[in-house]
Each structure stands twice: as C-alpha cells, then as structure tokens.
PyMOL CGO cylinders between C-alpha atoms (Angstrom):
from pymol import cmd
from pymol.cgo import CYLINDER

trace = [
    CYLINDER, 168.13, 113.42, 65.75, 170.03, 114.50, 62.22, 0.3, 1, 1, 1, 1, 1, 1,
    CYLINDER, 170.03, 114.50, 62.22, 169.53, 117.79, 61.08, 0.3, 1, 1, 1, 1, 1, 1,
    CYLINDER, 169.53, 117.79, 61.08, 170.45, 120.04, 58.52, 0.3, 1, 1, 1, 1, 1, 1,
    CYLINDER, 170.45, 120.04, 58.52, 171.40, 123.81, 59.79, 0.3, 1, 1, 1, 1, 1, 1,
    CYLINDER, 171.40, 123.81, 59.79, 170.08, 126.54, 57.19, 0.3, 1, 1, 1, 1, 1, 1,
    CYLINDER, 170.08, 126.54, 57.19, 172.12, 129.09, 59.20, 0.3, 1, 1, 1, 1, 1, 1,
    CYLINDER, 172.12, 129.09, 59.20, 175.17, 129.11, 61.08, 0.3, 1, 1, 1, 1, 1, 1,
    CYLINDER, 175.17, 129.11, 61.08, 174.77, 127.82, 64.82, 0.3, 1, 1, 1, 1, 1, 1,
    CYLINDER, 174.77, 127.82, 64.82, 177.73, 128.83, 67.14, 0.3, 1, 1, 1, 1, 1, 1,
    CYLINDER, 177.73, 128.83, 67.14, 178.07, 127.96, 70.75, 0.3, 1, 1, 1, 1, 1, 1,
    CYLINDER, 178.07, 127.96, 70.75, 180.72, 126.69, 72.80, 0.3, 1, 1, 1, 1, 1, 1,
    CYLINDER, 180.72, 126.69, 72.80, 180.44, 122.98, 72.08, 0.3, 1, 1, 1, 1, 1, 1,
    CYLINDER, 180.44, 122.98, 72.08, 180.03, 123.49, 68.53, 0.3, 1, 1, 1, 1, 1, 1,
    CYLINDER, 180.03, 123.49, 68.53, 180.12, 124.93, 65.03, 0.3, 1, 1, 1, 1, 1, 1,
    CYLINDER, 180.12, 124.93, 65.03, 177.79, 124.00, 62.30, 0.3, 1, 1, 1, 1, 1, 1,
    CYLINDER, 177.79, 124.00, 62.30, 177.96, 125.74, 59.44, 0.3, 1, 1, 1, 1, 1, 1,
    CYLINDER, 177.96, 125.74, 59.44, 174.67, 126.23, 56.64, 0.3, 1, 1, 1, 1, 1, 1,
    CYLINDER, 174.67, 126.23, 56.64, 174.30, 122.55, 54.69, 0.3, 1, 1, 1, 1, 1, 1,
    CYLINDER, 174.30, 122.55, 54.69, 176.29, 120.43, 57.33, 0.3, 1, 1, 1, 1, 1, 1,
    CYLINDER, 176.29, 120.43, 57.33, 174.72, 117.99, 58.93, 0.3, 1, 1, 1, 1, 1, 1,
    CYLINDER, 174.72, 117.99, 58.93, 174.84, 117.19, 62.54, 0.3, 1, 1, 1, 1, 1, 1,
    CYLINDER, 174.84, 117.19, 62.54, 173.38, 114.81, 65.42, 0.3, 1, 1, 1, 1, 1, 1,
    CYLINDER, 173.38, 114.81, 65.42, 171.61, 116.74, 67.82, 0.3, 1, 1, 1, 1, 1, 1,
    CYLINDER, 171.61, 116.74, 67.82, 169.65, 115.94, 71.16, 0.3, 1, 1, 1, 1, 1, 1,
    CYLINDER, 169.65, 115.94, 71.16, 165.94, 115.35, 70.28, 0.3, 1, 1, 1, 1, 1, 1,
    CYLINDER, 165.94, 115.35, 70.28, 164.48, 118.60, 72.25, 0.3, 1, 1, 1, 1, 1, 1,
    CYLINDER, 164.48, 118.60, 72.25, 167.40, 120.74, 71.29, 0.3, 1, 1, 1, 1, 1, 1,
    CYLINDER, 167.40, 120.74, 71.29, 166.90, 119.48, 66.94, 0.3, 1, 1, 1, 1, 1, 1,
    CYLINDER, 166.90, 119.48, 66.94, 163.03, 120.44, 67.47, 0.3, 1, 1, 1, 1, 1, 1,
    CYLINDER, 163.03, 120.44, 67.47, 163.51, 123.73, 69.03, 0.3, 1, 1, 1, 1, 1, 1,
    CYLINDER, 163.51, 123.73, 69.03, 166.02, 124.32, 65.79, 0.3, 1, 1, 1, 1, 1, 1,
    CYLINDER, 166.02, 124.32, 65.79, 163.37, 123.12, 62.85, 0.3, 1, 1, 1, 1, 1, 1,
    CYLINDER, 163.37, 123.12, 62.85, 160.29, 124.44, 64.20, 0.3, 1, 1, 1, 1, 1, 1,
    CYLINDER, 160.29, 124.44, 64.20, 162.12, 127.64, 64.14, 0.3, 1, 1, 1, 1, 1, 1,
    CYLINDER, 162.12, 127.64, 64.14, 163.16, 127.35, 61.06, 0.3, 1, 1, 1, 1, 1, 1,
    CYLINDER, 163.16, 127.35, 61.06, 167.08, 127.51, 61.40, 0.3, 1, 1, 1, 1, 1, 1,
    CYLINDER, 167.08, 127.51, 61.40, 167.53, 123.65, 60.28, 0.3, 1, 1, 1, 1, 1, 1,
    CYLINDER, 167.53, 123.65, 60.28, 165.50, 120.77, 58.91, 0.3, 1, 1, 1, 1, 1, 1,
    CYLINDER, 165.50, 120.77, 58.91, 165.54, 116.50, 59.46, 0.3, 1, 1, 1, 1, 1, 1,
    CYLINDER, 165.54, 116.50, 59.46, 167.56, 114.82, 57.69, 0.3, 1, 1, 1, 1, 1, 1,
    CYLINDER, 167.56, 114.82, 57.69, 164.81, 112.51, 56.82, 0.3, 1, 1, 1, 1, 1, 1,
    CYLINDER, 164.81, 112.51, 56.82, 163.42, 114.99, 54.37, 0.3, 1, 1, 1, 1, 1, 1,
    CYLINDER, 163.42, 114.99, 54.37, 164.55, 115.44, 50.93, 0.3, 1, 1, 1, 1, 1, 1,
    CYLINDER, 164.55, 115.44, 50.93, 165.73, 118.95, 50.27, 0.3, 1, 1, 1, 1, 1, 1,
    CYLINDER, 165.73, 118.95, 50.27, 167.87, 120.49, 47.72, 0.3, 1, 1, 1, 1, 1, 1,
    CYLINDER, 167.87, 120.49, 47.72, 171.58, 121.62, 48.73, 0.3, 1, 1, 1, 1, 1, 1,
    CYLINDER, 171.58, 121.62, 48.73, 170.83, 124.83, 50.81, 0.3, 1, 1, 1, 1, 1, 1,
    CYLINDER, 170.83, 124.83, 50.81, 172.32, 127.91, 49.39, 0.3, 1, 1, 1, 1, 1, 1,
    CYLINDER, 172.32, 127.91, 49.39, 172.58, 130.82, 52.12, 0.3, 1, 1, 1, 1, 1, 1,
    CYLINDER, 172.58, 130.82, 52.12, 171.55, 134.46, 50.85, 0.3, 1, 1, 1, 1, 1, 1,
    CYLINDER, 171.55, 134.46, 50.85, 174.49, 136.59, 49.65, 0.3, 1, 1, 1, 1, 1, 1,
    CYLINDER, 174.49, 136.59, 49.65, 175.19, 139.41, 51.77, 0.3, 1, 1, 1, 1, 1, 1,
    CYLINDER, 175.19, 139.41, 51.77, 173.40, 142.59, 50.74, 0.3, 1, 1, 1, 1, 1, 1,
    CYLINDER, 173.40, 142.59, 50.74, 175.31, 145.42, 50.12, 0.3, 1, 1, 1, 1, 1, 1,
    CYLINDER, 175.31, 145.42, 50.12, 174.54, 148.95, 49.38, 0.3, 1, 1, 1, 1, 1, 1,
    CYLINDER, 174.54, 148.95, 49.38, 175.37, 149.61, 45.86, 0.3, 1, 1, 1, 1, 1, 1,
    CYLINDER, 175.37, 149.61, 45.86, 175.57, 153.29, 44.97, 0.3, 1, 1, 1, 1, 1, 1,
    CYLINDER, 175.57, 153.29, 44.97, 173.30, 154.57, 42.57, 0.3, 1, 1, 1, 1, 1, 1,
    CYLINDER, 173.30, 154.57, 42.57, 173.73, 155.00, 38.81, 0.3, 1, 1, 1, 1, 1, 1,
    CYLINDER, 173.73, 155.00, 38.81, 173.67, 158.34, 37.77, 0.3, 1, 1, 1, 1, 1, 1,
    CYLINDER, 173.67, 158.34, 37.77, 173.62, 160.00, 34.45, 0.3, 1, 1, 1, 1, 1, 1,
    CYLINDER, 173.62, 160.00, 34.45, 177.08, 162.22, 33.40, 0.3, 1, 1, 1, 1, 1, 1,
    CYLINDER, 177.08, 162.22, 33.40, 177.24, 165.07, 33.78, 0.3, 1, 1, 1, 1, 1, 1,
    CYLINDER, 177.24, 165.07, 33.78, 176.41, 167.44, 31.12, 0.3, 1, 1, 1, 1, 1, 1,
    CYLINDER, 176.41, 167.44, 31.12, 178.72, 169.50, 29.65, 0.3, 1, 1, 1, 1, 1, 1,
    CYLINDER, 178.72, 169.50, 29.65, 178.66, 172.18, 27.10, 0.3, 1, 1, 1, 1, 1, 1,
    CYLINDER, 178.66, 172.18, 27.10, 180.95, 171.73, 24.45, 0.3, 1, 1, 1, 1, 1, 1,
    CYLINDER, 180.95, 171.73, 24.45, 183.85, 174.53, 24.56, 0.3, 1, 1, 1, 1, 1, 1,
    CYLINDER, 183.85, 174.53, 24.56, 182.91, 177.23, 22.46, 0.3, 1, 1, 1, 1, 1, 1,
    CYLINDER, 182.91, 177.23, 22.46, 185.11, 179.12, 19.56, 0.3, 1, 1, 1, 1, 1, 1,
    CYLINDER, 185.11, 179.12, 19.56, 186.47, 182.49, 21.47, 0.3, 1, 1, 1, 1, 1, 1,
    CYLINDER, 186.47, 182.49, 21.47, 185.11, 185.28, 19.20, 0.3, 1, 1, 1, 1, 1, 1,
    CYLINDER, 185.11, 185.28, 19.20, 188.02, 187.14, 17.89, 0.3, 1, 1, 1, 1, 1, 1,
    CYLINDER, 188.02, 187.14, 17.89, 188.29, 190.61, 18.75, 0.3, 1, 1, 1, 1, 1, 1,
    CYLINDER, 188.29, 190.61, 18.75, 187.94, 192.67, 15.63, 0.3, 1, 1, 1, 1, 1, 1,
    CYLINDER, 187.94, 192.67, 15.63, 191.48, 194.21, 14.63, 0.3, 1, 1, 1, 1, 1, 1,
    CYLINDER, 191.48, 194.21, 14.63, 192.30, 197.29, 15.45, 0.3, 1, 1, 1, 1, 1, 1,
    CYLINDER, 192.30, 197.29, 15.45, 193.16, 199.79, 12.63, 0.3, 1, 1, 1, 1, 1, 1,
    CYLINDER, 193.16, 199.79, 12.63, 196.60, 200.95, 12.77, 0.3, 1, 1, 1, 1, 1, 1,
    CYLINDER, 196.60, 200.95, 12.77, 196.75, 204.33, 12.36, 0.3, 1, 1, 1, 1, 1, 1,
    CYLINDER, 196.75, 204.33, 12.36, 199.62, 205.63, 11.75, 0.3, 1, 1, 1, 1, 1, 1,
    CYLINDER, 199.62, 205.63, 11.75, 201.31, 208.39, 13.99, 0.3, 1, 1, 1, 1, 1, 1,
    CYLINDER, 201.31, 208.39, 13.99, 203.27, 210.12, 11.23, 0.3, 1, 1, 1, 1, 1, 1,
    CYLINDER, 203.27, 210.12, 11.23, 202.63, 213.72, 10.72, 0.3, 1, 1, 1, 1, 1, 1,
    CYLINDER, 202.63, 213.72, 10.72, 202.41, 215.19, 7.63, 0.3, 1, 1, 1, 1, 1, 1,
]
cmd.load_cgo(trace, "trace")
C-alpha cells in the first residue's frame, strides 16, 4: 500500500523522510496511518509541511534605566587671603 510519511520513519531497511512517498506492506502502512505518522496515497492532501523546531527564545526585556549624569556642583571658591603682614 502507498503512503505518505508525516514524520520521519528510520529503521534499518529504510529512510523516509516527511512528504515522500513509499510502498509499504499492507499491515505495516495501517499500523503507520491509524497512528497518525502517514496517510494513503489515495487521499488528496496538501504538501505536508513538518513543524519548525521550537526553540527557547529569551525574553524581551525593557533597558535599563539610567539616570542621566548629573552637573558636579562646583565647590564654592575659596577666598584668598592673603598672608602678608602689615
């Protein structure tokens, strides 16, 4: 029976990748639709896509806030006194 794998099927006489098509023993392309890994041939069905991988993708976060730099206060000038005697 002709079959079209939604997933990847691996074993050691064969491997079908998701959307090929392949010839399978009756009992063995049964077990594989009514489990939902593949579907006949005979039905129509739009080119299967498989899922993209999901990844972790780290959270957006706000920047930090920072305080603007602020003027330095100037020390008020020190008088000069003079040392002179008079």
């Amino acid at each position: 029976m002709k079959i079209v794998m939604k997933t990847l099927l691996a074993n050691p006489r064969m491997v079908v990748h998701p959307g090929e098509e392949v010839d399978l023993p009756e009992k063995e392309a049964r077990s594989l639709i009514n489990e939902g890994f593949a579907i006949p041939v005979q039905v129509e069905f739009e080119k299967f896509i498989p899922p993209e991988t999901a990844t972790k993708v780290p959270a957006e976060t706000a920047a930090r806030r920072v305080k603007p730099p602020q003027a330095r206060r100037k020390s008020p000038a020190k008088k000069k006194t003079s040392t002179k005697e008079k």
